[in-house]
C-alpha positions in Angstrom: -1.2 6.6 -17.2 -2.8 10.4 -16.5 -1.2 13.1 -17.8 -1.7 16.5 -16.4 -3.5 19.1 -18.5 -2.5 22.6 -18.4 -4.6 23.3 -15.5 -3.3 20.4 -13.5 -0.2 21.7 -14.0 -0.7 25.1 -13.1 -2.5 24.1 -9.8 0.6 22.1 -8.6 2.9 24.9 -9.4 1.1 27.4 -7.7 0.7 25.3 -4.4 4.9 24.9 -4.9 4.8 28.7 -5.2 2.6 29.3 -2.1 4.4 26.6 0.0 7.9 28.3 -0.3 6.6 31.3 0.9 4.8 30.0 3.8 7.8 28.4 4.7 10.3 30.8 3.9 7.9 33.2 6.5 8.0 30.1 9.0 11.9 30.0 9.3 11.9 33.8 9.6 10.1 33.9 12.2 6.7 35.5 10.8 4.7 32.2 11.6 4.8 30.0 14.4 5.1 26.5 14.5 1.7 26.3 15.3 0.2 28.3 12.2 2.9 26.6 10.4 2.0 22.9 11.0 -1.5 22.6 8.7 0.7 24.2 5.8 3.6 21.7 6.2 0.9 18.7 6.7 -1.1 19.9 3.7 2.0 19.4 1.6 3.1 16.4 2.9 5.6 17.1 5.2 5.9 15.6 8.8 8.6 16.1 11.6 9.8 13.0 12.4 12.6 11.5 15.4 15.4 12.8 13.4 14.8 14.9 10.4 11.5 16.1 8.4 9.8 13.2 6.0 7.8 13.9 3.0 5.7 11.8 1.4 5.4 12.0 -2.1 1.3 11.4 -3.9 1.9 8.1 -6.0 -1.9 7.8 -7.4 -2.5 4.4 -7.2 1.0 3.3 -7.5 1.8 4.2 -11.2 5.1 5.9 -12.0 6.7 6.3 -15.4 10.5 5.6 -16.0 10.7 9.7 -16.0 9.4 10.2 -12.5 11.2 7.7 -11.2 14.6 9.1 -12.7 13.5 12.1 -10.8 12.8 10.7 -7.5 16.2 9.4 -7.6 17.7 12.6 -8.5 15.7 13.6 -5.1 17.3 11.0 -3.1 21.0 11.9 -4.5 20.3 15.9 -4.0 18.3 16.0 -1.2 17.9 13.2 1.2 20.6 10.7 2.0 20.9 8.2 -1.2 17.4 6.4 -1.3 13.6 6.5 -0.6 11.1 4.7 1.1 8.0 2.9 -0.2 4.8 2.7 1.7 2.1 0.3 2.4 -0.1 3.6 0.6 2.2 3.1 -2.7 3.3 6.3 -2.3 7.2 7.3 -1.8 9.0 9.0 1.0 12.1 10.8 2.0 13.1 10.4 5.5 16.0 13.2 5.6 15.4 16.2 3.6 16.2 19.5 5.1 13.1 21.6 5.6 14.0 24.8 3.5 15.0 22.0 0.6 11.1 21.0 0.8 10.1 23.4 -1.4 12.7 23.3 -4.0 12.1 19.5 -3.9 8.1 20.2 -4.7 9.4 22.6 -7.7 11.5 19.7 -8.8 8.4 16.9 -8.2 6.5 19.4 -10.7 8.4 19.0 -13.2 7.2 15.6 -13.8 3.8 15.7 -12.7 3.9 14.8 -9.1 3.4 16.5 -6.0 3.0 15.8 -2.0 -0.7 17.3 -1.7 -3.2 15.4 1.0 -0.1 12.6 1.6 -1.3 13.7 4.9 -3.7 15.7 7.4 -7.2 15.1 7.7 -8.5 14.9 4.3 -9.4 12.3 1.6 -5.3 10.4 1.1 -3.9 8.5 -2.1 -6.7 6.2 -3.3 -5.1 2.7 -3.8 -5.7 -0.4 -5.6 -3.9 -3.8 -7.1 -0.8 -3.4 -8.0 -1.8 -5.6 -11.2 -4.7 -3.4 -12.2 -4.9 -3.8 -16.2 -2.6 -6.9 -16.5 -4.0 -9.1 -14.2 -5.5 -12.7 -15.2 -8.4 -13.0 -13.1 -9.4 -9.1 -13.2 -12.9 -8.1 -13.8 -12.6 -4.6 -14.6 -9.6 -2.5 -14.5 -9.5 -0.1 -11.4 -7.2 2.5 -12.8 -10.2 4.9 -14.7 -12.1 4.7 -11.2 -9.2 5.5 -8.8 -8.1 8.6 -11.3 -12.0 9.8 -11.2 -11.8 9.4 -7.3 -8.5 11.2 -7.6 -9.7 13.9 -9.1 -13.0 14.4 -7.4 -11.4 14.1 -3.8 -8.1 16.6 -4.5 -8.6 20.0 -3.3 -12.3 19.1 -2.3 -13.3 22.1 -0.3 -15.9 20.1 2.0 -13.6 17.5 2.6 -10.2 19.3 3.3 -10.5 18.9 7.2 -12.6 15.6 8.4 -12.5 14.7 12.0 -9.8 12.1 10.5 -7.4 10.9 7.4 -9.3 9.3 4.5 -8.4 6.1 2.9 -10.4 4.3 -0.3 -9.2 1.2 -1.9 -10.8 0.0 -5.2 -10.2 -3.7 -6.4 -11.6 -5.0 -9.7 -10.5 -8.5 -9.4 -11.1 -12.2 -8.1 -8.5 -12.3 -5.4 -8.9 -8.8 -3.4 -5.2 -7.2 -3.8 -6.4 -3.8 -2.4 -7.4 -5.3 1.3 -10.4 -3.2 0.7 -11.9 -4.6 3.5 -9.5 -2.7 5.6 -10.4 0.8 4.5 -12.9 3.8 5.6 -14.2 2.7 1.9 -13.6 -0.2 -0.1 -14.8 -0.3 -3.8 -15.5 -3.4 -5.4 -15.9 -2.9 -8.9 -17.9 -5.8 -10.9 -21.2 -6.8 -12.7 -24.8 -7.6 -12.0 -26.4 -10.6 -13.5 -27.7 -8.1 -16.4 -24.0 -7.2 -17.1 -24.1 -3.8 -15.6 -21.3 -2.1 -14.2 -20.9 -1.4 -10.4 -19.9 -1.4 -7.3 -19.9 -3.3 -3.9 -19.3 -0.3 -1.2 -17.5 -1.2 2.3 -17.5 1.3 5.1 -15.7 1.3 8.5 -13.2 -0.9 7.5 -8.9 0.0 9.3 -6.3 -1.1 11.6 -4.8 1.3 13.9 -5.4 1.5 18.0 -9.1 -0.4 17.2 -9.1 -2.5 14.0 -12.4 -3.4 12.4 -13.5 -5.1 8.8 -15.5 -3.1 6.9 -19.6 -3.4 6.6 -21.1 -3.7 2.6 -23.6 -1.4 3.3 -24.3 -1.1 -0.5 -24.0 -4.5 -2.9 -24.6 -2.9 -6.2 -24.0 1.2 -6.6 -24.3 1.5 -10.4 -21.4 3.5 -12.2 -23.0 6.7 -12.7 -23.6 7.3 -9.0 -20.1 6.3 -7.8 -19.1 10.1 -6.8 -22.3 11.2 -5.6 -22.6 7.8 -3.5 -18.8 8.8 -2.5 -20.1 12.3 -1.1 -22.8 11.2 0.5 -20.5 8.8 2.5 -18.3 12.0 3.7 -20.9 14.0 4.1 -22.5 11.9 6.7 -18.9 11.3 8.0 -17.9 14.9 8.3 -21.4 15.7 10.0 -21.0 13.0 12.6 -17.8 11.8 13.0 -16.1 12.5 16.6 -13.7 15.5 16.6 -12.9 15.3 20.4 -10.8 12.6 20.8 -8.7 11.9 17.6 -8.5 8.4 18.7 -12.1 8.0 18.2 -12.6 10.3 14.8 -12.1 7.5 12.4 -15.2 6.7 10.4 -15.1 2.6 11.3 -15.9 4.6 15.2 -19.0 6.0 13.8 -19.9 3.0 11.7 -19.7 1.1 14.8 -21.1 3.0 17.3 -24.5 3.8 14.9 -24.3 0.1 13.6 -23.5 0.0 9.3 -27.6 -0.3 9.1 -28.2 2.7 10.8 -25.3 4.0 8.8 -26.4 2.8 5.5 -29.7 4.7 5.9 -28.1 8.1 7.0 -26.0 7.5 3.9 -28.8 6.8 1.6 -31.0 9.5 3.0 -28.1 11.9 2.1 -27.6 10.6 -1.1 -31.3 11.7 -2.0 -30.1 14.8 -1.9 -27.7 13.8 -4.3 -28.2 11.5 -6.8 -29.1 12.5 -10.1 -27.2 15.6 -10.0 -24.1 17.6 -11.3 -22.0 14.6 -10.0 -23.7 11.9 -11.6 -21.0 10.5 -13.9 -20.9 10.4 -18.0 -20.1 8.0 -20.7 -18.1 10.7 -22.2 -16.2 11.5 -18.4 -15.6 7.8 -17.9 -14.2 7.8 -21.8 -12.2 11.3 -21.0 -10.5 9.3 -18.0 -10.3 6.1 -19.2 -8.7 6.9 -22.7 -5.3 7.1 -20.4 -5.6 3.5 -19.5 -5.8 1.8 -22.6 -3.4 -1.2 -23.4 0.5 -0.1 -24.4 1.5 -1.6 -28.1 1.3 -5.2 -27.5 2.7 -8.0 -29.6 0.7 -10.7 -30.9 3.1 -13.2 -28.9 2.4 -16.9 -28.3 3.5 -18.3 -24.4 6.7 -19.8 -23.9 5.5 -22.5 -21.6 7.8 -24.9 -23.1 10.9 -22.5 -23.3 10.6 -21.2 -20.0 9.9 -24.6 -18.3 13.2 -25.8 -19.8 15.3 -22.4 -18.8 14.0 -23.8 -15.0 15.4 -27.0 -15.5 18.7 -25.3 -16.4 19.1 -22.5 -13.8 17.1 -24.0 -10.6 17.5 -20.0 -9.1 15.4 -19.0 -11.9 12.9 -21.3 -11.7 12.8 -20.3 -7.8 12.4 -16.2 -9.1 9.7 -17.1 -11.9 8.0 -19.2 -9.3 7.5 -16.4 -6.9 8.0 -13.2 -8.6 6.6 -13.7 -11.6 2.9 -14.1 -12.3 0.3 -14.7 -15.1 -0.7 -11.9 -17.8 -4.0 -11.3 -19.3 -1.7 -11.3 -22.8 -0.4 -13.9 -24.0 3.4 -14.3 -24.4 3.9 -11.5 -21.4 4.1 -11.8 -17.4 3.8 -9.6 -14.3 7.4 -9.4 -12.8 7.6 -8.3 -9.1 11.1 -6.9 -7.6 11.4 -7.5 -4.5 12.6 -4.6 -2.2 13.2 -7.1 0.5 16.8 -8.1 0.8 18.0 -9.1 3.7 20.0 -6.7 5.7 17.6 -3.9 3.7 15.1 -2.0 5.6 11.7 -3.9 4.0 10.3 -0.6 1.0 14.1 1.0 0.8 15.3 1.5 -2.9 18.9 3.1 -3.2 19.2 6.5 -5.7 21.0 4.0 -7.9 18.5 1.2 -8.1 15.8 3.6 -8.9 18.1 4.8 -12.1 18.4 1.0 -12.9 14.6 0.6 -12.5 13.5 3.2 -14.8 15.7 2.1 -17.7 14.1 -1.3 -16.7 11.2 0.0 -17.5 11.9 1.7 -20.3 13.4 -1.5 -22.1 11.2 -4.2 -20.7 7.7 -2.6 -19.4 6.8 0.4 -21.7 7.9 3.1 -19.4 6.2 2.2 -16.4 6.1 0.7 -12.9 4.2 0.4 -10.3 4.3 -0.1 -6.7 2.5 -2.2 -4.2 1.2 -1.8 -0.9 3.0 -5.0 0.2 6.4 -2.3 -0.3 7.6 -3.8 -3.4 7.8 -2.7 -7.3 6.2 -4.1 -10.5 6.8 -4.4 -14.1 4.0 -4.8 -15.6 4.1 -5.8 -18.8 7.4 -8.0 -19.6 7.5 -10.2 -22.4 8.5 -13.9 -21.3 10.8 -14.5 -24.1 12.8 -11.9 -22.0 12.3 -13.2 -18.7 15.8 -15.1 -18.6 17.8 -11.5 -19.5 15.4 -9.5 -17.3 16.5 -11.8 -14.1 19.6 -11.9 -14.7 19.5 -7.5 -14.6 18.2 -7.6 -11.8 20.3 -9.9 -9.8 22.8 -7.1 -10.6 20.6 -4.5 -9.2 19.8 -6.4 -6.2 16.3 -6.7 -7.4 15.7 -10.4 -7.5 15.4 -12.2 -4.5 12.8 -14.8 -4.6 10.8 -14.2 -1.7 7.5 -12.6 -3.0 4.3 -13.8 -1.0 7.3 -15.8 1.3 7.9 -15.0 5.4 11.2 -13.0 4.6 8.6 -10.3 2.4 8.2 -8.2 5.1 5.5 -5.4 5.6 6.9 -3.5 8.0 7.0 0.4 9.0 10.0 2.2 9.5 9.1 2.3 13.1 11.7 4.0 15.8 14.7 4.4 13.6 12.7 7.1 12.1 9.2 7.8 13.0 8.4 10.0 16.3 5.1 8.1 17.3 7.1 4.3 16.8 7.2 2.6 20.7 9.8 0.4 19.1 12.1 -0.5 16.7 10.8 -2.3 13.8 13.6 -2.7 10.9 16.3 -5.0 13.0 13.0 -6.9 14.2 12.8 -7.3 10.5 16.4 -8.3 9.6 16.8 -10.9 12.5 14.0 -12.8 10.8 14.8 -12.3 7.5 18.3 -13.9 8.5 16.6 -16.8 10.8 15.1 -18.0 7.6 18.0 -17.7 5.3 17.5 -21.2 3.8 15.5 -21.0 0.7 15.0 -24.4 1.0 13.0 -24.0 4.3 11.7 -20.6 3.1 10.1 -22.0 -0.2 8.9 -25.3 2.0 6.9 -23.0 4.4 5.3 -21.2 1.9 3.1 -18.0 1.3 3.2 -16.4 4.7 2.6 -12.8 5.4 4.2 -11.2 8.2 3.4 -7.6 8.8 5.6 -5.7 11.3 4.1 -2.3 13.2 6.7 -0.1 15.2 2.8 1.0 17.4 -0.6 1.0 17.2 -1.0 3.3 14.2 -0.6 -0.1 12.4 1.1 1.8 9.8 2.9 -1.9 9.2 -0.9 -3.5 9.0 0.1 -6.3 11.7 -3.7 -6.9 12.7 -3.9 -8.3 8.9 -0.5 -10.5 8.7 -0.8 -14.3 9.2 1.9 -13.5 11.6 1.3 -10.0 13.3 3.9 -7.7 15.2 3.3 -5.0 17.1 5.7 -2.9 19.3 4.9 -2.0 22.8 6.6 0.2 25.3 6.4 -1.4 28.6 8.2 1.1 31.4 10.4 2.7 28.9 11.5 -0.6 26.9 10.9 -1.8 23.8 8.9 -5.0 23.6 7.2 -6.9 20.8 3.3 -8.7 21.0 2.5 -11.2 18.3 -1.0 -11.9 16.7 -1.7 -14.7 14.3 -3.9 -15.9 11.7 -4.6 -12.4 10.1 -5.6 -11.4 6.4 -6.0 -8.7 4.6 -7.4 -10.2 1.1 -11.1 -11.1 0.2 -13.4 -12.0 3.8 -10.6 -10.6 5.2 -9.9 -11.4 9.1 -8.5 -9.7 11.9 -5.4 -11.8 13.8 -5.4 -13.1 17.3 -3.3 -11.6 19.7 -1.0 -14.9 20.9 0.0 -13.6 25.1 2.4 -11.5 27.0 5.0 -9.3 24.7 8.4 -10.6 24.0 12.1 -8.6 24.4 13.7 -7.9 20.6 16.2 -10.4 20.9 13.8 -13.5 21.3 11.8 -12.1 18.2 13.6 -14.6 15.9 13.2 -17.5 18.6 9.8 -16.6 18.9 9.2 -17.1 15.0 10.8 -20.1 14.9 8.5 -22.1 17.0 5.4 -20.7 15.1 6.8 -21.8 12.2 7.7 -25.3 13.3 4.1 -25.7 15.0 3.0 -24.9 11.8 5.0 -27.5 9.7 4.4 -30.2 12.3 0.4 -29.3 11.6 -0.1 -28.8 8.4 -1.5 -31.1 5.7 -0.4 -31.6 2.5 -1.9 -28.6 0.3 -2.4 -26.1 3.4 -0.9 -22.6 3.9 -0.2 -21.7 7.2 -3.3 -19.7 7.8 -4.9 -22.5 6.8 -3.8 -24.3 9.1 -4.1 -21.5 11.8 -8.0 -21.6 11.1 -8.3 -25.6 11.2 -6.0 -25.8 14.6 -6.2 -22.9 16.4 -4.4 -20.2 18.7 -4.1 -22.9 21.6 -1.1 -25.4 19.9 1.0 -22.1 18.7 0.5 -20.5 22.2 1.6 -23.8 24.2 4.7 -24.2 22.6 6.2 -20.1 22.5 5.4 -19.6 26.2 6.4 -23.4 26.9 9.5 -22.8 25.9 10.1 -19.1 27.6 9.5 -21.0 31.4 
């Protein structure tokens, strides 16, 4: 993973330094809350229902076992015994004490990590698979890419105040695990018949109050233009984009409202002004960035097909774990583990203090020091040999770690919502919980199969609902908190926006409601379909009759 240099280092500790002045000045009285509020939101820091949050950078999702010793640390001295992980793969606190933030920044730079443009309207955390490197059917490894981006975009003086927040995704693989689609700009990285390196360049993509897929206004930007393509994308963004109504001052607006062909030529006329020049990337840049991304000290290990088949027959739990929480490795002899943060009667992305102390020496004995999270709000080690498989589950039983629900309808996306966040119209964790306990039976769970369900407490979509195969969206309707449901969402490749099923539902039918999905589903389906497979072959009509049927 990237290591700072000496001037990384330095720039993080003097934005620590400058922060705990501003805020010592702000709760002395010498700034308003007003003056005060870009500072805080340049570092990260929001006021929420109860208590400040602070969301912590995670580029790309990669931690080592000694930041994540130090967020728990965090959680234990400053916040209330855990953290958060978000559908950005970064980490936050919900309850620190706002003259703590800064002492917690001074602490975060110790380790190399910091809180800058985790929020405001700049360029945020670029993200990508949460198998980057490892994965089977990967083409080209993200990582190098999302670090030059990363580097590029932080502290970019042109691009510290859009008329909106920023979000790129990069994906280097067969099966899209970066919902690029879904992003202001989605990177695909591949290669041309000639076997050239590139990328396929989305635009316009996001949820929120007016979801829209992205537009491929570009199907082959070679390598060495990535950045200056990148600027000229902002530029043309930052030029145009709507700064009078903040509900119209995303760049999928502007995409829209010029059309992505009209787009695409504002963006390529830019970019004449552009390419070639200082930002045209190296060989030797790419090598600089890419050098810390090169495979840990692999053994030359055969696979344990045969072992591991007969450890299922043995322990039927484990074979239920490996089926759905453990996935192929581009090595042989090593696999992809994935813990699920998704217990039930857990809030869907918490991790206790304690389990991330039992994570990191995880990681330090099973995955060569590292993790990684995922924008579905779970955790990864990466690189875990399969001869160790059989010890590793059994760990993390212990540590709550290993319930086998990954890709399953109990894997919740889902937002803190109103237990927490200021802008939620309703609840979204018990929404969570009621389903997660409806569907107890891992019988019945494993039967029904992948299933995404993505839970928003409003229409900032923070949860992704318009994306689920099962959508939920809290409403406010005269002061109570109701629930609308979408189906037949998906945020991977070709990626689809869901259908929004009728009228909202009260929180205690949520579970009901999910139920007869379910079972219209199973009564549907053929042999070898999902359930948005089926969704797309039957329709929204069968799945409507029998919810509201059943409400009269």
């Amino acid at each position: 993973m990237y290591v700072y240099d000496e001037y990384d280092q330095r720039i993080v500790e003097d934005r620590v330094k400058q922060f705990r002045d501003q805020t010592r000045r702000y709760l002395a009285g010498e700034l308003s809350g007003e003056e005060y509020r870009p500072l805080r939101l340049q570092n990260g820091l929001y006021i929420q229902r109860y208590a400040p949050m602070l969301r912590i950078a995670v580029p790309y999702g990669l931690l080592s076992s000694r930041q994540v010793r130090k967020l728990a640390q965090i959680a234990r001295d400053y916040d209330k015994g855990y953290a958060h992980i978000s559908t950005r793969q970064n980490v936050q606190f919900n309850w620190p004490a706002l003259e703590d933030v800064p002492e917690i920044l001074a602490e975060l730079a110790t380790v190399q990590m910091h809180a800058i443009q985790t929020s405001g309207n700049c360029i945020r955390n670029t993200t990508t698979d949460q198998f980057a490197g490892v994965a089977r059917d990967e083409r080209v490894d993200p990582r190098p890419w999302c670090e030059i981006i990363r580097q590029w975009s932080t502290f970019h003086p042109e691009f510290a105040h859009l008329p909106r927040k920023f979000k790129i995704a990069v994906n280097g693989s067969a099966q899209d695990r970066a919902a690029i689609e879904v992003h202001d700009i989605g990177l695909e990285a591949l290669h041309n018949e000639a076997g050239e390196l590139g990328f396929r360049v989305s635009v316009g993509g996001g949820l929120g109050r007016t979801p829209i897929v992205g537009s491929f206004i570009n199907e082959f930007l070679p390598w060495r233009h990535l950045l200056s393509y990148l600027e000229a994308i902002l530029r043309v963004y930052n030029r145009y984009g709507r700064r009078d109504n903040k509900y119209k001052a995303r760049i999928k607006i502007l995409v829209k409202a010029l059309t992505p062909e009209v787009f695409a030529e504002r963006v390529h006329a830019e970019w004449a002004h552009l390419e070639d020049g200082p930002l045209t990337l190296t060989d030797a840049e790419v090598q600089r960035v890419s050098q810390h991304f090169i495979d840990p000290a692999y053994k030359a290990l055969d696979d344990q097909d045969d072992a591991l088949a007969h450890l299922d027959a043995e322990h039927p739990g484990f074979a239920r774990w490996r089926s759905r929480n453990v996935v192929a490795h581009k090595k042989p002899g090593y696999a992809a583990v994935t813990l699920s943060l998704k217990p039930t009667g857990a809030a869907p992305g918490d991790i206790t203090d304690k389990q991330l102390d039992a994570l990191a020496d995880l990681a330090d004995r099973y995955s060569f020091g590292e993790v990684r999270n995922s924008h579905e709000q779970n955790i990864i080690l990466a690189d875990v040999e399969q001869a160790q498989l059989f010890t590793l589950w059994g760990e993390l039983r212990e540590a709550g770690f290993a319930t086998p629900n990954v890709g399953l309808l109990t894997d919740v996306i889902c937002c803190p919502g109103g237990d927490f966040c200021s802008l939620a119209n309703a609840k979204s964790i018990p929404v969570a919980e009621a389903i997660q306990r409806r569907f107890d039976d891992l019988d019945y769970l494993f039967d029904i199969g992948d299933l995404d369900l993505n839970i928003s407490g409003c229409m900032n979509a923070c949860g992704h609902h318009h994306v689920g195969h099962i959508g939920i969206l809290g409403v406010d309707k005269k002061g109570q908190e109701f629930y609308q449901v979408s189906l037949g969402g998906d945020a991977g490749r070709e990626a689809s926006l869901a259908q929004i099923l009728g009228p909202s539902f009260a929180q205690d039918e949520m579970a009901d409601v999910i139920d007869r999905i379910i079972k219209v589903y199973v009564e549907n389906r053929t042999e070898d379909e999902r359930f948005l497979d089926t969704f797309r072959r039957v329709g929204i009509d069968p799945f409507k009759e029998r919810v509201y049927a059943a409400n009269h």
